[in-house]
Short mmCIF file of the C-alpha atoms (twelve columns), coordinates in Angstrom:
data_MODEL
# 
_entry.id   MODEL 
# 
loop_
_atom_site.group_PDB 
_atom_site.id 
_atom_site.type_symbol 
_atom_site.label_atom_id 
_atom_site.label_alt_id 
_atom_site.label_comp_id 
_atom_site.label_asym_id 
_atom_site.label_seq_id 
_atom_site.Cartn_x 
_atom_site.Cartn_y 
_atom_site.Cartn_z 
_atom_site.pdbx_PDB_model_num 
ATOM 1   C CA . UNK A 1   -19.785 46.507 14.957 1 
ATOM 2   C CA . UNK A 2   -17.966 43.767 16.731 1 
ATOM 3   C CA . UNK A 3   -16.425 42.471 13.411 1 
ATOM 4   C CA . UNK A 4   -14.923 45.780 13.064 1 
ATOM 5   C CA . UNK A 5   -13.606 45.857 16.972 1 
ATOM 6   C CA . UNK A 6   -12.472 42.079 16.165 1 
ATOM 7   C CA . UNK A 7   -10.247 42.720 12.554 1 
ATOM 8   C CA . UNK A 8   -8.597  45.893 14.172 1 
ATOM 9   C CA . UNK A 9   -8.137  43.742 17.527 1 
ATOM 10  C CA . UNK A 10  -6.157  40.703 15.413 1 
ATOM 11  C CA . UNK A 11  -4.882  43.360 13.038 1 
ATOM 12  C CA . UNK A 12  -6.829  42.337 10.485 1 
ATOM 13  C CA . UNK A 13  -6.997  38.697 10.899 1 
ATOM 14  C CA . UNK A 14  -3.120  38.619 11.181 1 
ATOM 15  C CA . UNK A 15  -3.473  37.476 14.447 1 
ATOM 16  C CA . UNK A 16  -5.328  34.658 13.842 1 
ATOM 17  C CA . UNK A 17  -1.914  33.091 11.752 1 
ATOM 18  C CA . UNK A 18  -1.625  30.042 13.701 1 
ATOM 19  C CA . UNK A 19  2.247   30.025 14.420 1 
ATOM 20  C CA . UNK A 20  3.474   33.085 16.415 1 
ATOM 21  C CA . UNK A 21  0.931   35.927 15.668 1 
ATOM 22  C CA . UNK A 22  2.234   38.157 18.235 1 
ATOM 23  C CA . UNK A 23  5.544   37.767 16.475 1 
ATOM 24  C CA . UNK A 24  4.858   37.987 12.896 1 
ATOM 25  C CA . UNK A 25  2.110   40.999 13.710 1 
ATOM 26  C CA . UNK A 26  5.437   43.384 14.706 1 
ATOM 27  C CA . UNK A 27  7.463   42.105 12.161 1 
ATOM 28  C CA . UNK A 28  4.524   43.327 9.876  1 
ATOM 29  C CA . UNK A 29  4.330   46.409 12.421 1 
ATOM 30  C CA . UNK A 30  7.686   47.372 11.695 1 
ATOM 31  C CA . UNK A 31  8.297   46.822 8.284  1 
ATOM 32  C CA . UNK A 32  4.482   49.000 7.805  1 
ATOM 33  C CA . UNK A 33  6.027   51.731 9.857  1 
ATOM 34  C CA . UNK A 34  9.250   51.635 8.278  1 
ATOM 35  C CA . UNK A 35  7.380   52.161 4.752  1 
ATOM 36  C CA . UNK A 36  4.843   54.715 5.893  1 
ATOM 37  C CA . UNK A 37  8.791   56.833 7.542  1 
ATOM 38  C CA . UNK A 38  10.271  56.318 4.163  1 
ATOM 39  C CA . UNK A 39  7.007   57.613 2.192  1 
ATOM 40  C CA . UNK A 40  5.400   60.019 4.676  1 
ATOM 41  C CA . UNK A 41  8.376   61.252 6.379  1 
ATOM 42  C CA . UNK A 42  5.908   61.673 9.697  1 
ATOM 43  C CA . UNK A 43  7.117   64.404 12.330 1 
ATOM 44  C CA . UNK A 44  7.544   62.932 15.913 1 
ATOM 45  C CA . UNK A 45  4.233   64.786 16.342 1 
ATOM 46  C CA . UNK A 46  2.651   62.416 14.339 1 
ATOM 47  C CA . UNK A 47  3.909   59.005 15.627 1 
ATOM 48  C CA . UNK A 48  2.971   59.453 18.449 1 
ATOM 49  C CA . UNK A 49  -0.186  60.837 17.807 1 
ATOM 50  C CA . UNK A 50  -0.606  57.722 15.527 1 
ATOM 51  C CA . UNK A 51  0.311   55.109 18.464 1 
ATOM 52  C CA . UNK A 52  -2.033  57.562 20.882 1 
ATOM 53  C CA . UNK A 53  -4.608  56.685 18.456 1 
ATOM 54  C CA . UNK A 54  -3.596  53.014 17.870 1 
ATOM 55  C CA . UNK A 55  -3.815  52.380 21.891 1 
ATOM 56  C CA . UNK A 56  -7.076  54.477 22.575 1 
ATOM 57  C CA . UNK A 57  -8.621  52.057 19.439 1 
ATOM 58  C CA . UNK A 58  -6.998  49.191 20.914 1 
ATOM 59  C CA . UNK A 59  -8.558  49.362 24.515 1 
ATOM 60  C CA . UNK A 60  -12.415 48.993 23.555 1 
ATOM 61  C CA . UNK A 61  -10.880 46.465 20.583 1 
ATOM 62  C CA . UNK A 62  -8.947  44.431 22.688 1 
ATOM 63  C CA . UNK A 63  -11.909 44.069 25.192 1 
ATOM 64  C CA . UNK A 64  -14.406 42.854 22.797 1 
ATOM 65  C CA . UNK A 65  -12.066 40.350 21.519 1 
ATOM 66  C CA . UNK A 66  -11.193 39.321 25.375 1 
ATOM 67  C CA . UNK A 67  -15.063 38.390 25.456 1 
ATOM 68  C CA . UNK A 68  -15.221 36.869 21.769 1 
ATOM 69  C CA . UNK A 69  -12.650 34.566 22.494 1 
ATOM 70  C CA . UNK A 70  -13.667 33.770 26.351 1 
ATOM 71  C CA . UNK A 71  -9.818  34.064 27.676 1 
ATOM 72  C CA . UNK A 72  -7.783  36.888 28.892 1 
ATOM 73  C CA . UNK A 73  -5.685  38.430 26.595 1 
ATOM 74  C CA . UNK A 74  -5.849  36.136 23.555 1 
ATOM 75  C CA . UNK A 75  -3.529  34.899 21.465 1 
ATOM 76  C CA . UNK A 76  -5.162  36.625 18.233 1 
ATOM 77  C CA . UNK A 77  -5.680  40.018 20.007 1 
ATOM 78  C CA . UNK A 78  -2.582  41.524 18.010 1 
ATOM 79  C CA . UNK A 79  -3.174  45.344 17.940 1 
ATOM 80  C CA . UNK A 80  -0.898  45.627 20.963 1 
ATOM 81  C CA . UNK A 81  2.078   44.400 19.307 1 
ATOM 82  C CA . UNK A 82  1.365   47.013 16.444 1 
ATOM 83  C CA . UNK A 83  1.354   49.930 19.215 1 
ATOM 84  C CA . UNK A 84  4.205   48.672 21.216 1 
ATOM 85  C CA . UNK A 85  6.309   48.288 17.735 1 
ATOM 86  C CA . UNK A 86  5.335   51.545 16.521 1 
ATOM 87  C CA . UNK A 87  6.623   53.035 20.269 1 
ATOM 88  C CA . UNK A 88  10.235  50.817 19.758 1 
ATOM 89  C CA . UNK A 89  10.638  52.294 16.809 1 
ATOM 90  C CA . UNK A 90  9.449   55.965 17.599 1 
ATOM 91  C CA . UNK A 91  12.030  58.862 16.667 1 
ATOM 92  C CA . UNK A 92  14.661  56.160 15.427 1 
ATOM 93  C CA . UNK A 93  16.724  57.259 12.090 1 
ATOM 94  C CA . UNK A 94  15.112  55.287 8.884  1 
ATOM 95  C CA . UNK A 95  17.818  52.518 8.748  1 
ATOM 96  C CA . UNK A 96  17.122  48.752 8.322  1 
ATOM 97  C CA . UNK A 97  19.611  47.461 10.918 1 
ATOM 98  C CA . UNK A 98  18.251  50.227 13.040 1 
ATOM 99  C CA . UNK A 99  14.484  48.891 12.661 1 
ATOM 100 C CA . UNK A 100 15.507  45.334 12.925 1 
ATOM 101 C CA . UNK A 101 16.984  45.772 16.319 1 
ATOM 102 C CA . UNK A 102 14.031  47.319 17.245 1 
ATOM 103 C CA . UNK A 103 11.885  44.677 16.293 1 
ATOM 104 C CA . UNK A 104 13.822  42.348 18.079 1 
ATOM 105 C CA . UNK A 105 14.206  44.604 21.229 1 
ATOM 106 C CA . UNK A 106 10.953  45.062 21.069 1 
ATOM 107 C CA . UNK A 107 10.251  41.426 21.129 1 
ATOM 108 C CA . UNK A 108 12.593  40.700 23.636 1 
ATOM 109 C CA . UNK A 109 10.894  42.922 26.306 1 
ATOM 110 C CA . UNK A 110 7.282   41.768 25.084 1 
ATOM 111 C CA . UNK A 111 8.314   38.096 26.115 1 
ATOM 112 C CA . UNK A 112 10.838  39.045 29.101 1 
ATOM 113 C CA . UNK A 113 8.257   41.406 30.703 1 
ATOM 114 C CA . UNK A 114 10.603  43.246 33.203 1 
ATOM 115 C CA . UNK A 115 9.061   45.179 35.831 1 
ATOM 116 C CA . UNK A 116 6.505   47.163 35.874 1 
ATOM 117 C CA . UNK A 117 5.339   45.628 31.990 1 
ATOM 118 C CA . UNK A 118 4.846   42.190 33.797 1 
ATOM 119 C CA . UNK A 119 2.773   44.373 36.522 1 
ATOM 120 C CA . UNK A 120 0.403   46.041 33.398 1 
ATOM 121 C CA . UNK A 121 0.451   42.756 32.004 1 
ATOM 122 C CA . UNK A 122 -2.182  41.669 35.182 1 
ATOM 123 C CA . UNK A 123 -4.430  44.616 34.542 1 
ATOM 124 C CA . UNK A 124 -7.574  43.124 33.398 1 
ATOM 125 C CA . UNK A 125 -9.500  43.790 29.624 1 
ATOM 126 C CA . UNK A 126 -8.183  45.960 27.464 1 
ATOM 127 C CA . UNK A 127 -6.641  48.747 29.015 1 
ATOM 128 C CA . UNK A 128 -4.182  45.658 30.147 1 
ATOM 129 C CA . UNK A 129 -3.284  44.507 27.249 1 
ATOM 130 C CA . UNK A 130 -2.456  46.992 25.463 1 
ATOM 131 C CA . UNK A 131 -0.211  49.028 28.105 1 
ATOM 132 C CA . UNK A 132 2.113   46.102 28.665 1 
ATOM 133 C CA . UNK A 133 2.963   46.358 25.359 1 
ATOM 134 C CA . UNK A 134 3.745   50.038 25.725 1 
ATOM 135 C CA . UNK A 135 5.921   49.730 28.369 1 
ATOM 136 C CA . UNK A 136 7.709   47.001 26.510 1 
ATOM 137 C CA . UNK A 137 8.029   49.356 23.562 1 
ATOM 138 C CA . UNK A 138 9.562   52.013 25.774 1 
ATOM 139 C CA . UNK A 139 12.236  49.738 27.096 1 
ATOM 140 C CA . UNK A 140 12.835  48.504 23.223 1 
ATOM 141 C CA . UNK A 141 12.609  52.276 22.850 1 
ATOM 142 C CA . UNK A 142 15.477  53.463 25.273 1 
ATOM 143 C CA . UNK A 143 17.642  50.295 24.434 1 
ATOM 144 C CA . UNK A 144 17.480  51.084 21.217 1 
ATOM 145 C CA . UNK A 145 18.812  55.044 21.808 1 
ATOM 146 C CA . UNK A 146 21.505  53.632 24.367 1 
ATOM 147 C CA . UNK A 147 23.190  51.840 21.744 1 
ATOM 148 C CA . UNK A 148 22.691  54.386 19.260 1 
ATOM 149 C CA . UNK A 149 24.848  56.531 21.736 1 
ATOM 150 C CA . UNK A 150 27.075  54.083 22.093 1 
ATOM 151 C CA . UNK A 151 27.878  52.927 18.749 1 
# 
């Protein structure tokens, strides 16, 4: 059972890549999502229920790798990124200039950490680590929409 917590915690090994995993793991995130929007044409319903899913998975995941690895919040654990992507990119029209802003919002706030993500960011196992990365999606998430309205 702990190999399964540990491939969904680095996103199947994707997290283990040995130059920026966190970065490469939304960039695989997005382009994933953006696929599975083209394809599936998902209701709003439905991504969200997806990243509900994603995060609730993540927690026990992200804890098991925490004590695999013997460090908070490793380097490898990945399935954040792929929850806080999938909430940048939540309700935004399919358009490739659209998701790449998105992936680089979302990246932006991810490193950054404005408050309160840099506050989640201290909450210990994996309840921690993944919520930063929500909150970091929702500010990719609302920057996104502003300059939607905007432009």
């Amino acid at each position: 059972m702990k190999k399964i917590w540990l491939l969904i915690a680095t996103f199947f090994n994707v997290g283990k890549f040995p130059f920026a995993p966190g970065t490469l793991t939304s960039l695989v995130a997005a382009g994933v999502f953006y696929i599975a929007n083209l394809y599936l044409a998902p209701t709003l319903f439905i991504q969200v229920a997806t990243i509900l899913f994603l995060f609730l998975l993540g927690i026990p995941a992200a804890a098991v790798a925490e004590k695999h690895f013997g460090k908070k919040d490793p380097g490898a654990v990945v399935i954040d990124e792929v929850a806080g992507q999938m909430v940048a990119l939540t309700a935004i029209p399919l358009s490739i200039p659209l998701y790449i802003a998105g992936f680089f919002l979302f990246r932006f706030f991810d490193i950054l950490k404005p408050f309160p993500v840099n506050a989640a960011d201290r909450i210990a196992g994996g309840f921690g680590i993944m919520f930063d990365d929500i909150l970091a999606g929702l500010y990719a998430l609302g920057t996104l929409h502003l300059i939607m309205y905007i432009f």
